[in-house]
C-alpha positions as CSV (number, residue, x, y, z in Angstrom):
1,X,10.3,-31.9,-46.1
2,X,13.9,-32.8,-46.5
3,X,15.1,-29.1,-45.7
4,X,12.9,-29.3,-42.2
5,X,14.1,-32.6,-41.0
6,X,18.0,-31.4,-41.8
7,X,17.1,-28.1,-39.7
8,X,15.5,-30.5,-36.6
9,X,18.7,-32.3,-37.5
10,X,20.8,-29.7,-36.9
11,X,18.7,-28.4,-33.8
12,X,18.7,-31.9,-32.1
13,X,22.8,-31.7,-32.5
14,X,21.9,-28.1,-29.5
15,X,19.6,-31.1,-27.7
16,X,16.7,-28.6,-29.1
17,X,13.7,-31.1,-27.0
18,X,11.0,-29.5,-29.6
19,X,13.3,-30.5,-32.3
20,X,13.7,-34.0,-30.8
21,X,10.2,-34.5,-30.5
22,X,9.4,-33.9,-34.4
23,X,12.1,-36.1,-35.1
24,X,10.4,-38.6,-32.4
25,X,7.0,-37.9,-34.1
26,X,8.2,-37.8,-37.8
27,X,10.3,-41.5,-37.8
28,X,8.5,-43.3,-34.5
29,X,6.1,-45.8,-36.7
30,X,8.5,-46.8,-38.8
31,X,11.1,-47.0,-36.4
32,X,8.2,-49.2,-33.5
33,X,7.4,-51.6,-37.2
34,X,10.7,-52.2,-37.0
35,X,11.5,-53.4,-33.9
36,X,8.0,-55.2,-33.7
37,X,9.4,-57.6,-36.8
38,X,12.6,-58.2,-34.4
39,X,11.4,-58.5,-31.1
40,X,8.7,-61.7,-29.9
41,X,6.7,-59.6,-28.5
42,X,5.5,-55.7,-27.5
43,X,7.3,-55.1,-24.5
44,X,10.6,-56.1,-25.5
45,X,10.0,-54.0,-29.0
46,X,9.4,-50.8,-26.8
47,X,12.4,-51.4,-24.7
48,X,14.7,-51.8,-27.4
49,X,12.4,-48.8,-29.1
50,X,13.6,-46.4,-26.3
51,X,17.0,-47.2,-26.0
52,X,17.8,-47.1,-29.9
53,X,16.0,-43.5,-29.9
54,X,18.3,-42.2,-26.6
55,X,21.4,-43.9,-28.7
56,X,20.4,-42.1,-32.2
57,X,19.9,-38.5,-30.4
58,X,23.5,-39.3,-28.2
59,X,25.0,-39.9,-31.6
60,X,22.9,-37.3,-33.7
61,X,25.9,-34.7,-34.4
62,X,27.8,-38.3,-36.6
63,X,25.3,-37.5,-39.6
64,X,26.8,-36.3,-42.2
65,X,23.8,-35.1,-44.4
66,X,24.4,-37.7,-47.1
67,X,21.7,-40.0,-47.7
68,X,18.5,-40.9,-46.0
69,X,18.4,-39.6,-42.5
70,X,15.4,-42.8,-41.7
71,X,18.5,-45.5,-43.1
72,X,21.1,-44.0,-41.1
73,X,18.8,-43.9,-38.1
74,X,17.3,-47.7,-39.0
75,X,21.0,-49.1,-39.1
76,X,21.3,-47.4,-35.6
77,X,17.9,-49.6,-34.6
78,X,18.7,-52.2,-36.4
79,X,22.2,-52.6,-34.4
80,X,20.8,-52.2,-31.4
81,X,18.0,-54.9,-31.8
82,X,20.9,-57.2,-32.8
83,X,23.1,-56.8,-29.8
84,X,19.9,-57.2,-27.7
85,X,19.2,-60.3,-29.8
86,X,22.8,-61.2,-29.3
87,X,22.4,-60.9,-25.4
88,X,19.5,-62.9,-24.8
89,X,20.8,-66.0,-26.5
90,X,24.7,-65.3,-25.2
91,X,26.1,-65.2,-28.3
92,X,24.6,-69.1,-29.4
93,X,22.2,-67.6,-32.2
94,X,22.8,-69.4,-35.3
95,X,22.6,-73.2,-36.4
96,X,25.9,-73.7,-38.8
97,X,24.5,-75.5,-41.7
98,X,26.3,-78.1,-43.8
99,X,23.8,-78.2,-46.9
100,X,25.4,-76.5,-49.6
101,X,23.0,-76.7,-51.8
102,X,20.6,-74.4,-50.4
103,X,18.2,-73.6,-53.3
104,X,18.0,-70.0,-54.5
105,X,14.6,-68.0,-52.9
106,X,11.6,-68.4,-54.5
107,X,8.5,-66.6,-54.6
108,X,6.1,-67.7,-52.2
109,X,2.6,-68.2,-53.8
110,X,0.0,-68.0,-51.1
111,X,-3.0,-65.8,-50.5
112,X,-3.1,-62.3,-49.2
113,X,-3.3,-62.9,-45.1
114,X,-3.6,-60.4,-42.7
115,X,-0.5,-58.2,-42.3
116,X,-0.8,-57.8,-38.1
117,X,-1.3,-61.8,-38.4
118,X,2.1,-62.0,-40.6
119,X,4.2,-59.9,-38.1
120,X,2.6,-62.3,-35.7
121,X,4.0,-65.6,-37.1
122,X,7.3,-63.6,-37.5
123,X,7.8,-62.4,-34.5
124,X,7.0,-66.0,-33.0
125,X,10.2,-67.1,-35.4
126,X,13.3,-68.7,-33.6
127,X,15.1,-65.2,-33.1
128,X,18.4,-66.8,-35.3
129,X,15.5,-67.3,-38.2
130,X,13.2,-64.1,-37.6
131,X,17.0,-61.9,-37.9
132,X,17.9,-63.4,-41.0
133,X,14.7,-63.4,-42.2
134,X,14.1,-59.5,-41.3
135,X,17.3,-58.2,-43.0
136,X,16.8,-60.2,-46.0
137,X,13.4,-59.6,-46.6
138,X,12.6,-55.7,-45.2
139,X,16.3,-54.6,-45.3
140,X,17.1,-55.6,-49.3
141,X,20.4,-57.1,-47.5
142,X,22.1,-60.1,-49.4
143,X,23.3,-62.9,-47.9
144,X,26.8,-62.1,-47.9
145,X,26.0,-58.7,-45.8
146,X,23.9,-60.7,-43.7
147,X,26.8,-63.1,-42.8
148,X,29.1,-60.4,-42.6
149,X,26.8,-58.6,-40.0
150,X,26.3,-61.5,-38.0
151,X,29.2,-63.1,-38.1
152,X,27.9,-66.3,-39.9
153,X,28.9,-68.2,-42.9
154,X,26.6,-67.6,-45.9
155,X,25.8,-70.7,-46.4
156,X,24.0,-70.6,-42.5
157,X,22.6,-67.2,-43.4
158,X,20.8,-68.7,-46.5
159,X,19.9,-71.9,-44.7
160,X,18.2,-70.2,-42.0
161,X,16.0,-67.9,-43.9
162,X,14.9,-70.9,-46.1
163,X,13.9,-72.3,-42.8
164,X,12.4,-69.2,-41.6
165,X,10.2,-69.0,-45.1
166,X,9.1,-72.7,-44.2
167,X,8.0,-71.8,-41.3
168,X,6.1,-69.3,-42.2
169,X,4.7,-71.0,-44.7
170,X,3.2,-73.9,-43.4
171,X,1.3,-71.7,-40.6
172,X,0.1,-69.5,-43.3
173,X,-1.3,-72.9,-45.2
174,X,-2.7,-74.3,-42.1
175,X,-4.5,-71.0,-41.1
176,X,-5.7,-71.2,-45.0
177,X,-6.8,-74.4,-45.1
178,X,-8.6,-74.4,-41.7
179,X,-11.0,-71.2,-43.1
180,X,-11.7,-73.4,-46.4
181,X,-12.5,-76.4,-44.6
């Protein structure tokens, strides 16, 4: 599989259109999940969807054939939902926190729910929350890339994904306890 999507690779560097379309057909899913989990809501998600994909084969031929093509094509996705992120609020995206004693992450215990219901209440997050909370959670990021990435302290980085995992919590409790009472 690996030698196949290095020769579409390759053939998308020529603008090869069959080429393009396996790489299209091969990463699209992940690629839509993703920027379903950024974006509020569908249509934005497909906008930023296209333009990220036009952006990825423009800059095709700057893969170097080390490691994953799909993470060097998600950082090129994930960029581009963060400068569209960016643009909607005009630059005001993040709270600055003062609480320096942000507790460490903790599991959440709660029961299974519904995953399209979970990228529901996510994608209904305050965008500054549902960022942090995406590249912390579904990117493996820490903190300190987070803050780094967004231009934030670490301190607001932590702060607003504790906020984001309250949240999210207390409308996955309320939808709980409304189907057990």
């Amino acid at each position: 599989m690996k030698d196949n999507i290095d020769q579409y690779i390759r053939k998308c560097v020529e603008n090869d259109r069959e080429a393009q379309l396996k790489i299209y057909q091969l990463f699209s899913p992940v690629l839509y999940g993703l920027c379903l989990k950024y974006m509020r809501n569908e249509d934005d998600a497909k906008d930023v969807f296209q333009e990220a994909f036009v952006i990825a084969f423009q800059k095709i031929e700057q893969y170097k054939f080390q490691g994953s093509f799909e993470g060097w094509i998600k950082r090129i996705f994930i960029n581009k939902l963060l400068e569209t992120l960016k643009k909607k609020k005009k630059g005001v995206l993040f709270l600055d926190t003062f609480d320096t004693n942000i507790a460490e992450e903790e599991e959440l215990e709660l029961e299974p729910i519904e995953q399209e219901k979970l990228l529901e209440y996510i994608q209904e997050l305050p965008d500054q929350y549902r960022m942090v909370f995406n590249l912390y959670v579904f990117e493996k990021m820490k903190h300190r890339e987070i803050a780094a990435l967004l231009e934030i302290s670490e301190g607001t980085s932590k702060s607003n994904f504790n906020r984001a995992k309250n949240i999210l919590k207390k409308k996955i409790l309320t939808v709980l306890n409304s189907k057990t009472a």
